[in-house]
C-alpha positions as CSV (number, residue, x, y, z in Angstrom):
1,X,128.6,44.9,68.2
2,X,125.1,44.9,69.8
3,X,126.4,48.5,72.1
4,X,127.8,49.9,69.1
5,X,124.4,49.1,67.1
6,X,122.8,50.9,69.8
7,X,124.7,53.6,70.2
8,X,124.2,54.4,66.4
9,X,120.4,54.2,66.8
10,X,120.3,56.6,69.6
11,X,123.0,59.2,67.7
12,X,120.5,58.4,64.6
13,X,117.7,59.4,66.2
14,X,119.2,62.6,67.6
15,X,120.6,63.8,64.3
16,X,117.1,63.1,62.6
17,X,115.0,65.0,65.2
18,X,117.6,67.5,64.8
19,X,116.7,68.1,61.2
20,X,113.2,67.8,61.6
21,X,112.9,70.7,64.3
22,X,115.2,72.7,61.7
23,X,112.3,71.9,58.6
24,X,109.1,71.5,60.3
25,X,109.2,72.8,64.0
26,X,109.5,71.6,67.1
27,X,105.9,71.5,67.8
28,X,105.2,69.4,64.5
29,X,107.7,67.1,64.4
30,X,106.5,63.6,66.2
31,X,108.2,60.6,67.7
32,X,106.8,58.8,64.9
33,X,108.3,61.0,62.2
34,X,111.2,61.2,63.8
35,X,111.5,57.4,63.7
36,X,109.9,56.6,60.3
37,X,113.1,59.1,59.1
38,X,115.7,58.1,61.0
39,X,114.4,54.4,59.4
40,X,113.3,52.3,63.3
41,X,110.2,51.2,64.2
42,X,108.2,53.6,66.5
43,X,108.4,51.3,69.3
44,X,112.1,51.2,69.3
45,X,112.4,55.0,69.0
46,X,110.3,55.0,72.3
47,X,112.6,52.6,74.0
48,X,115.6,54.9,73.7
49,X,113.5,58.6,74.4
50,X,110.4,58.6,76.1
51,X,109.9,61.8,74.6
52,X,111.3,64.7,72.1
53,X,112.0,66.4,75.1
54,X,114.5,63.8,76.2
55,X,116.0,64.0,72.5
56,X,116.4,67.5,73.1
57,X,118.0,66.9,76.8
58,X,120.6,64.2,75.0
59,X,121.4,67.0,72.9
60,X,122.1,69.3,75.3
61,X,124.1,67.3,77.9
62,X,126.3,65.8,75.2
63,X,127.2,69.9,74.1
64,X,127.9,70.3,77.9
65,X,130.8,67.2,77.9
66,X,132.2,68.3,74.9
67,X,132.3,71.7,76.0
68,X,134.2,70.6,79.1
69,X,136.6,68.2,77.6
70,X,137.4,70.7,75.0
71,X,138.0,73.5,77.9
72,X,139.3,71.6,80.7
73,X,142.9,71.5,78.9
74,X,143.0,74.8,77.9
75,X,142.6,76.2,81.9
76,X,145.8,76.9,83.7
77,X,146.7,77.4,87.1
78,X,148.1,80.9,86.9
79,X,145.8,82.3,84.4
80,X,143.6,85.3,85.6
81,X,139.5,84.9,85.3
82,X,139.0,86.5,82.4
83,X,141.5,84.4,80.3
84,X,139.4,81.2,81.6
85,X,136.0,82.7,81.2
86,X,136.8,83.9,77.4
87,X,138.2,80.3,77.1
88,X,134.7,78.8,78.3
89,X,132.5,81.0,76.2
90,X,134.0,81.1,73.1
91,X,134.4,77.0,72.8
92,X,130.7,76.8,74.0
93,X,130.3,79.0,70.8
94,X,133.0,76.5,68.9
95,X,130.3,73.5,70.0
96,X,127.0,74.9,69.2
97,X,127.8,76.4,66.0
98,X,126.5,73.5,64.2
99,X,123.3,73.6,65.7
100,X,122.6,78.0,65.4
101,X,120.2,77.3,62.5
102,X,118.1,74.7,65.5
103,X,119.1,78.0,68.4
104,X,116.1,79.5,67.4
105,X,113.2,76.4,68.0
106,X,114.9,75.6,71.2
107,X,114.6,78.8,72.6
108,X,111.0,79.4,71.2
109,X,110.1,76.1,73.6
110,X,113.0,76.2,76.3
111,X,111.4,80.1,77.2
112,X,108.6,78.7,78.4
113,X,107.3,78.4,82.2
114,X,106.7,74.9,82.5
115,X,108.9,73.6,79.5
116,X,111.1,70.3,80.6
117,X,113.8,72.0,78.0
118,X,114.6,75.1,80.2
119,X,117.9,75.6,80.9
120,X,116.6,76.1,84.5
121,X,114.1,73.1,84.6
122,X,114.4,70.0,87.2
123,X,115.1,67.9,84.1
124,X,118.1,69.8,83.0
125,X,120.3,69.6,86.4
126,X,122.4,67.2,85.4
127,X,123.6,69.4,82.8
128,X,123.2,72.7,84.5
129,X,126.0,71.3,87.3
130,X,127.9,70.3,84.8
131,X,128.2,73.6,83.5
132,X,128.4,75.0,86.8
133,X,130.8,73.0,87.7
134,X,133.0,73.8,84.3
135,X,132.9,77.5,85.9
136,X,133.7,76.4,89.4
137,X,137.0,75.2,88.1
138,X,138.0,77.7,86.0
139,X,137.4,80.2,89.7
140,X,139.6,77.9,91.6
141,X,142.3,77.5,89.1
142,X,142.7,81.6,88.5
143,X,145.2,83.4,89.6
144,X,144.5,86.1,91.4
145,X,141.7,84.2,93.4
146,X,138.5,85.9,93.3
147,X,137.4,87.5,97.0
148,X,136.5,84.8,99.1
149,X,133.0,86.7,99.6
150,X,131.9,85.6,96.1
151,X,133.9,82.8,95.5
152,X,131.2,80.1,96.3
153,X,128.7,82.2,94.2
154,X,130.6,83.1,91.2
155,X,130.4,79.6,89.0
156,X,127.0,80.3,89.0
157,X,127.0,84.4,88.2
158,X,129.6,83.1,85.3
159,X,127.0,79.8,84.3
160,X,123.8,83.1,83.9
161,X,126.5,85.0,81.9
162,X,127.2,81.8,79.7
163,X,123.1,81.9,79.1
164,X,123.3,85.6,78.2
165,X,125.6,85.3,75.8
166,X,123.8,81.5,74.9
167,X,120.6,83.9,73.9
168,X,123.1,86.5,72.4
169,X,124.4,83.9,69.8
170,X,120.7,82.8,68.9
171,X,119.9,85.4,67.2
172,X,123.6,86.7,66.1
173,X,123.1,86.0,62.1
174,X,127.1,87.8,61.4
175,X,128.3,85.0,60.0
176,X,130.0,82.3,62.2
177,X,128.8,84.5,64.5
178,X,131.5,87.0,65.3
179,X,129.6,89.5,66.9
180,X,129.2,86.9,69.8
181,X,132.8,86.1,69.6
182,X,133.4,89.3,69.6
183,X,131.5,90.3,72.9
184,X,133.2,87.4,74.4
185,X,136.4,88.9,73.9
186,X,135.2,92.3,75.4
187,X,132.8,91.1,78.1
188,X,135.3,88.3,79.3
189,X,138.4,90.4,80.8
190,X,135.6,93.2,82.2
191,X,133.7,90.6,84.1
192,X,137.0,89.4,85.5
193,X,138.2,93.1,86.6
194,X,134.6,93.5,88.0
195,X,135.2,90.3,90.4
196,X,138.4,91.6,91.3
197,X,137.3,94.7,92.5
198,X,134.6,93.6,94.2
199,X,136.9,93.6,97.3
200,X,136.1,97.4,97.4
201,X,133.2,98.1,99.6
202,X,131.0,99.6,96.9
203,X,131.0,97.1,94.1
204,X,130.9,94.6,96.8
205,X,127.7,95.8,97.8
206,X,126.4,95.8,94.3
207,X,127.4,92.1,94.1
208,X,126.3,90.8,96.9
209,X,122.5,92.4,95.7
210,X,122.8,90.7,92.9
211,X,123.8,87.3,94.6
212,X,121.0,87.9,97.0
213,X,118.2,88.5,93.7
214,X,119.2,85.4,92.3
215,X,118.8,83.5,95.9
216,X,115.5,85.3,96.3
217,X,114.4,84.3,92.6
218,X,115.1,80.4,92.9
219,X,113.8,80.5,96.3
């Protein structure tokens, strides 16, 4: 009873931070409002987050494990790229469709430098391999393999693309957002014939400046 109490309080807290991003902004809504709403004492609020940031983080890797346990079944050995990629996207769109009217606020603070909610931040690896790794298994599972020269790159090319179409969705205001569903559909089978021909020595070139930017940028 006691784990299940707690777990309530933490989800409670989440959901009412949630809410008051949405009405009043990220960068107005306290720790103290958030826990005078979501009815626990400030101190307790504190012993679960240390900050909204971390409510933010709690958010964000529990979207990443139900994006994975919802995709995991639905790739297939035998299945080309693009079939698996399309799969990844669009139930990463299925998942954060309840939060698009919060998309905005995050961005506004996870854009920033030195914010601890970027995508690309120390405090977010845990959920960045996790999507990473989502990727990596939909590469080694597809049929045709991708060219071995990308291979160990390519979960990471496909996790950037999965933030593209992340900020696409944002501010995609069709409802239930089919224009991002849409570019899914289109931009998942010509990413996947792009891979493939990146045997030939041309494309490959282009790919391997592109792998080589990214190193240089995270370097």
């Amino acid at each position: 009873m006691p784990q299940k109490k707690s777990e309530a309080t933490r989800s409670r807290l989440v959901v009412t931070a949630l809410r008051l991003f949405r009405e009043r902004g990220y960068d107005k809504t306290t720790m103290r409002t958030i826990a005078k709403e979501a009815g626990v004492s400030t101190g307790n609020a504190y012993y679960y987050f240390t900050s909204k940031d971390d409510l933010v983080q709690e958010l964000y890797q529990s979207l990443q494990d139900e994006q994975r346990t919802r995709s995991l079944p639905l790739l297939r050995d035998g299945q080309n790229l693009g079939e698996h990629l399309r799969a990844i996207l669009q139930t990463g769109v299925d998942v954060m469709g309840p939060y698009h009217d919060f998309g905005s606020n995050f961005i506004s603070v996870a854009i920033q430098p030195s914010s601890n909610l970027s995508p690309f931040s120390s405090d977010s690896a845990v959920a960045r391999a996790k999507s990473i790794a989502l990727f990596n298994q939909a590469v080694t599972t597809a049929r045709p393999q991708p060219p071995m020269a990308i291979r160990a790159d390519l979960p990471e090319l496909l996790w950037l693309v999965y933030m593209g179409v992340t900020l696409f969705w944002v501010y995609d205001r069709s409802p239930n957002q089919q224009r991002t569903r849409r570019l899914i559909d289109n931009a998942a089978p010509l990413i996947a014939k792009l891979v493939i021909l990146s045997r030939l020595p041309v494309v490959r070139k282009i790919v391997d400046d592109v792998v080589q930017l990214i190193k240089n940028a995270k370097a």
